[in-house]
Backbone as JSON, one array per atom type, in Angstrom:
{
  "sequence": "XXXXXXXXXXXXXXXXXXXXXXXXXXXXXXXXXXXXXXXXXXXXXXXXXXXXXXXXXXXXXXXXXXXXXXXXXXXXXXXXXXXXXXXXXXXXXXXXXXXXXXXXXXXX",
  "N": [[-3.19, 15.74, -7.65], [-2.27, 15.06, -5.16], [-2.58, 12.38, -5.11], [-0.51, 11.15, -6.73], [1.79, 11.71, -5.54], [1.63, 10.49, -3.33], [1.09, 7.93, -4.28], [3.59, 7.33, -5.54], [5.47, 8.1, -3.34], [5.04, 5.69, -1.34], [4.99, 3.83, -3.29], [8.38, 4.02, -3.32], [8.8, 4.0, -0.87], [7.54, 1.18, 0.35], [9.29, -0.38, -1.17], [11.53, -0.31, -0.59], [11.9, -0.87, 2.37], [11.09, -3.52, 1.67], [13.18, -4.8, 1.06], [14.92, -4.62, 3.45], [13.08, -5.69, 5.55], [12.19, -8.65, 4.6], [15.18, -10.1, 5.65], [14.97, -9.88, 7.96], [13.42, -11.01, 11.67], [10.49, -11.37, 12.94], [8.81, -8.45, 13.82], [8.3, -5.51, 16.07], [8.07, -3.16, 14.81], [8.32, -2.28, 12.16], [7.19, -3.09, 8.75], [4.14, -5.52, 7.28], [2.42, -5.91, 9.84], [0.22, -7.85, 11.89], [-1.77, -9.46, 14.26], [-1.86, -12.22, 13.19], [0.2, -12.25, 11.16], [2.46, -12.04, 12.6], [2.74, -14.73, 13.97], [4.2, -16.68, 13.42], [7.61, -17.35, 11.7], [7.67, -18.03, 9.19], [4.88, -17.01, 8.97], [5.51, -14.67, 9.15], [7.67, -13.64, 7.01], [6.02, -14.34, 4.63], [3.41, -12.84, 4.4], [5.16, -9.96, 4.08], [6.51, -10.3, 1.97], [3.91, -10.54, 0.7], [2.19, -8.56, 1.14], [4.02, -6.4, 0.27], [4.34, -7.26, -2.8], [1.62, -7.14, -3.73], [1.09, -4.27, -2.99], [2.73, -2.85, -4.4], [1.63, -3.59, -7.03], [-0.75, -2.08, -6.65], [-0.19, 0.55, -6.79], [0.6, 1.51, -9.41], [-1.96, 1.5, -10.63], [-2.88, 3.87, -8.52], [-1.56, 5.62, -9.33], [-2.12, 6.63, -11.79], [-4.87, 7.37, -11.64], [-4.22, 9.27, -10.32], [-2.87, 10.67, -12.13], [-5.15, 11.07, -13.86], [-7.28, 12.49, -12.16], [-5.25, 14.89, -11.81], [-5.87, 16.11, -14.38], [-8.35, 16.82, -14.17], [-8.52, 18.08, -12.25], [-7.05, 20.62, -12.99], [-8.39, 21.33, -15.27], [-10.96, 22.06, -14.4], [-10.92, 22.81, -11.55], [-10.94, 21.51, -9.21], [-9.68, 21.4, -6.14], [-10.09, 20.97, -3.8], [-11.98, 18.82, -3.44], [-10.4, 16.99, -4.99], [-8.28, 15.96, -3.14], [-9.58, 14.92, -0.88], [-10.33, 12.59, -2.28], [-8.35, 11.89, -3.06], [-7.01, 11.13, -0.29], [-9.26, 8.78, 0.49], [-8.86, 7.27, -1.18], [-6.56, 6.24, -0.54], [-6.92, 4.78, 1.88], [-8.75, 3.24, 0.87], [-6.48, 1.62, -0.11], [-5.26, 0.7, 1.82], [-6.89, -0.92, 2.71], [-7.85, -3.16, 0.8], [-5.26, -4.46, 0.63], [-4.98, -5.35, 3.58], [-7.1, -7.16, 3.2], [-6.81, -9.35, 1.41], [-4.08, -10.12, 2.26], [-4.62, -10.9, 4.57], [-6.88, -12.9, 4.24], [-4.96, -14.54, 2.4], [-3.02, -15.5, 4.55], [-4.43, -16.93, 6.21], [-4.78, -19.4, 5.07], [-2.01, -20.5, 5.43]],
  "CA": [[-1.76, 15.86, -7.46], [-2.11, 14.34, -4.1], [-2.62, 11.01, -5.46], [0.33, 10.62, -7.44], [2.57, 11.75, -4.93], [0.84, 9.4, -2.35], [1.63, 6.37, -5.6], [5.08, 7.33, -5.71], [5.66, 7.74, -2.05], [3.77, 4.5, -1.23], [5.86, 2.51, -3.62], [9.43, 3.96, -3.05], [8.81, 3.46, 0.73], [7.6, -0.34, 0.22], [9.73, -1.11, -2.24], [12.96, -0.07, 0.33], [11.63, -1.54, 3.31], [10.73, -5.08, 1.34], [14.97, -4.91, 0.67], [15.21, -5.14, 4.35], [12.24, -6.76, 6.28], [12.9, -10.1, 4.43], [15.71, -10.47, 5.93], [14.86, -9.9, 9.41], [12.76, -11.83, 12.16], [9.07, -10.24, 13.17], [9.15, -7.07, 14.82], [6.91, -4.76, 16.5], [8.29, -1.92, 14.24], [8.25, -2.03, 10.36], [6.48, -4.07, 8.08], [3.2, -5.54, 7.4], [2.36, -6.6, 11.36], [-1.02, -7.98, 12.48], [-1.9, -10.91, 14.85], [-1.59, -13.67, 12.32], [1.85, -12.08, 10.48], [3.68, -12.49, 13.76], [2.17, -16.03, 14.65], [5.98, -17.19, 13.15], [8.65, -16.82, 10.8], [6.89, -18.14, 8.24], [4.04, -16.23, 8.04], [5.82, -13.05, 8.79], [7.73, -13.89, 5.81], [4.73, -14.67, 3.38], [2.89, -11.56, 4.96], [5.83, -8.89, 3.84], [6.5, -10.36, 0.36], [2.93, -10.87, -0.5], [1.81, -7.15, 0.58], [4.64, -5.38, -0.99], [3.83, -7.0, -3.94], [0.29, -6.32, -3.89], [1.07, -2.54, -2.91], [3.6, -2.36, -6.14], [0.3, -4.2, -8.35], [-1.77, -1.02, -6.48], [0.62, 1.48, -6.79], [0.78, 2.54, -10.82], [-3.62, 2.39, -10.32], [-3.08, 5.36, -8.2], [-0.97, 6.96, -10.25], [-3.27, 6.45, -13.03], [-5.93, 8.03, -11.09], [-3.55, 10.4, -9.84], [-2.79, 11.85, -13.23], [-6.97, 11.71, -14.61], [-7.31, 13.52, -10.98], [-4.77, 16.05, -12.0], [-6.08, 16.95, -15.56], [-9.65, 17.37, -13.95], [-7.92, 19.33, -11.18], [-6.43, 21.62, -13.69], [-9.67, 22.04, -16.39], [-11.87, 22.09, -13.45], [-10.37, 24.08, -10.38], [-11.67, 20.81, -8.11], [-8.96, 20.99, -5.49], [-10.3, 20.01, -2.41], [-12.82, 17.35, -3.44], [-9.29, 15.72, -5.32], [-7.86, 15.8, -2.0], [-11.02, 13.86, -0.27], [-10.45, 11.5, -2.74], [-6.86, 10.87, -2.45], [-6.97, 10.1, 1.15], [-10.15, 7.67, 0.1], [-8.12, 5.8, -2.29], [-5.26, 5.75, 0.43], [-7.56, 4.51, 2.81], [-9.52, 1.72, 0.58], [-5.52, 0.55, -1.21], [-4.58, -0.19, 2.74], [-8.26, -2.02, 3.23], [-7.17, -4.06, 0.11], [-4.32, -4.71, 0.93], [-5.54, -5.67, 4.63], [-8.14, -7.96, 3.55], [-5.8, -9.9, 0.77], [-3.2, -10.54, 3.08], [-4.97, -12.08, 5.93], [-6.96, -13.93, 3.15], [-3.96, -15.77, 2.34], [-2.66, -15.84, 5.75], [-5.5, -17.83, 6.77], [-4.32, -20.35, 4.4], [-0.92, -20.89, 5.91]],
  "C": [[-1.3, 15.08, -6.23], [-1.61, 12.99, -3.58], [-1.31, 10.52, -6.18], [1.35, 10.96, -6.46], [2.68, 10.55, -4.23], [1.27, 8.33, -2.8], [3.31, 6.82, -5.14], [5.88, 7.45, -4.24], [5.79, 6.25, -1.63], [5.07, 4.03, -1.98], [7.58, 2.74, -3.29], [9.5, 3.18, -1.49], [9.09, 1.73, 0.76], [8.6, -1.31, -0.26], [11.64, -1.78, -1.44], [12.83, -0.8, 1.37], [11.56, -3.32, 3.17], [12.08, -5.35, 0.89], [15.13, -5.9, 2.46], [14.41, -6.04, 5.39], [12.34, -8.01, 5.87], [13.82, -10.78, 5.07], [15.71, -10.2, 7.54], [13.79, -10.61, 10.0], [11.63, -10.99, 12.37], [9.35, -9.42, 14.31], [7.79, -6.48, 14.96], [7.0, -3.37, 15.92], [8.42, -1.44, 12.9], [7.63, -3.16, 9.84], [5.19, -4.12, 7.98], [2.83, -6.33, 9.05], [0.82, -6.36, 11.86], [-0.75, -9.13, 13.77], [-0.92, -12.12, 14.5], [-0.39, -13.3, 11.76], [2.62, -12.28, 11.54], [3.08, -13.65, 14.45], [3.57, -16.46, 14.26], [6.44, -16.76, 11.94], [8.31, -16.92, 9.47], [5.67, -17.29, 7.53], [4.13, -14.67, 8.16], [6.66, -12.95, 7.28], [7.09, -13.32, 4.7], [4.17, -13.1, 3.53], [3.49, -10.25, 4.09], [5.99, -8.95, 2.3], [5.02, -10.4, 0.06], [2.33, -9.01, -0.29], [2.48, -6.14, 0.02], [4.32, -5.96, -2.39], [2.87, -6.68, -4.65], [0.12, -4.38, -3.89], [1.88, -2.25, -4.29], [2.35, -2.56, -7.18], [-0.55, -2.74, -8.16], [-1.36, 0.36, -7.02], [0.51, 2.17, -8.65], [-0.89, 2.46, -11.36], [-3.46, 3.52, -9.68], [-2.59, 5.97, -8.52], [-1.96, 7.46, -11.29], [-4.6, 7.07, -12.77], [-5.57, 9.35, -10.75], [-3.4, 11.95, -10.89], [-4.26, 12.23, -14.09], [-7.15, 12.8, -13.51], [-6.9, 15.08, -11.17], [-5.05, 16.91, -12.84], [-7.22, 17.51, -15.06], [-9.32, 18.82, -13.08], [-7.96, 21.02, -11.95], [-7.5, 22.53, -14.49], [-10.77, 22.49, -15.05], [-12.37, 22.96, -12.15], [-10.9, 23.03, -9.32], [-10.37, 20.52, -7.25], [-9.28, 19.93, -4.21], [-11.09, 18.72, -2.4], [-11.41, 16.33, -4.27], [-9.04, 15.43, -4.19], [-8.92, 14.87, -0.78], [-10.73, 12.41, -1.03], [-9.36, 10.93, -2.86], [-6.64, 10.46, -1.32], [-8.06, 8.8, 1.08], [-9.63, 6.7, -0.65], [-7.07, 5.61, -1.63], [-5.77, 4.54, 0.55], [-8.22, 3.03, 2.21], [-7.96, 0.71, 0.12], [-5.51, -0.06, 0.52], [-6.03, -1.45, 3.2], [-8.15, -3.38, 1.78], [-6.42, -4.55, 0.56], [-4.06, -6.12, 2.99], [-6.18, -7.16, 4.48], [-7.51, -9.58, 2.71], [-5.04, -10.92, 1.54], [-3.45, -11.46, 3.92], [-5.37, -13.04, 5.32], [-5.79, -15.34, 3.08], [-3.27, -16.07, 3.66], [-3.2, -17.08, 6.15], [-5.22, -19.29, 6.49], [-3.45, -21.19, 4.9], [-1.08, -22.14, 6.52]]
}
């Protein structure tokens, strides 16, 4: 149940924020912000559009996990080990997401 919240969280958030970070310069307060995303305008840019769209591509997998999660939940009674595993699939979408990004960064 965790997990699908977490999906649907996760993408409303991104989805609102990638409205307005586009149109602003790099900041030290929203967005995707490493090193290399605030080297310039450019690759803060590239940076914000390419991991919201990667987090939207991630986003209806964890639902999808979210809701197998929930049926097991339900037949099963496995609460707390779902819950282990929805922060684990947080935790690996932002290490995706992480490793992606700079990936193409690098490029720039």
């Amino acid at each position: 149940m965790i997990t699908i919240i977490m999906a649907i969280a996760l993408y409303i958030i991104v989805t609102l924020l990638y409205k307005t970070i586009l149109t602003e310069k790099p900041n030290y307060f929203a967005g995707y912000r490493t090193p290399r995303s605030l080297q310039s305008e450019k690759h803060w840019q590239f940076a914000q559009e390419y991991s919201t769209k990667l987090i939207q591509k991630l986003c209806p997998i964890l639902l999808i996990i979210g809701i197998i999660q929930l049926v097991i939940e339900i037949a099963l009674g496995y609460e707390e080990q779902s819950s282990i595993v929805s922060v684990i699939l947080l935790f690996i979408t932002v290490i995706i997401v992480y490793i992606k990004t700079e990936g193409r960064l690098k490029k720039l």
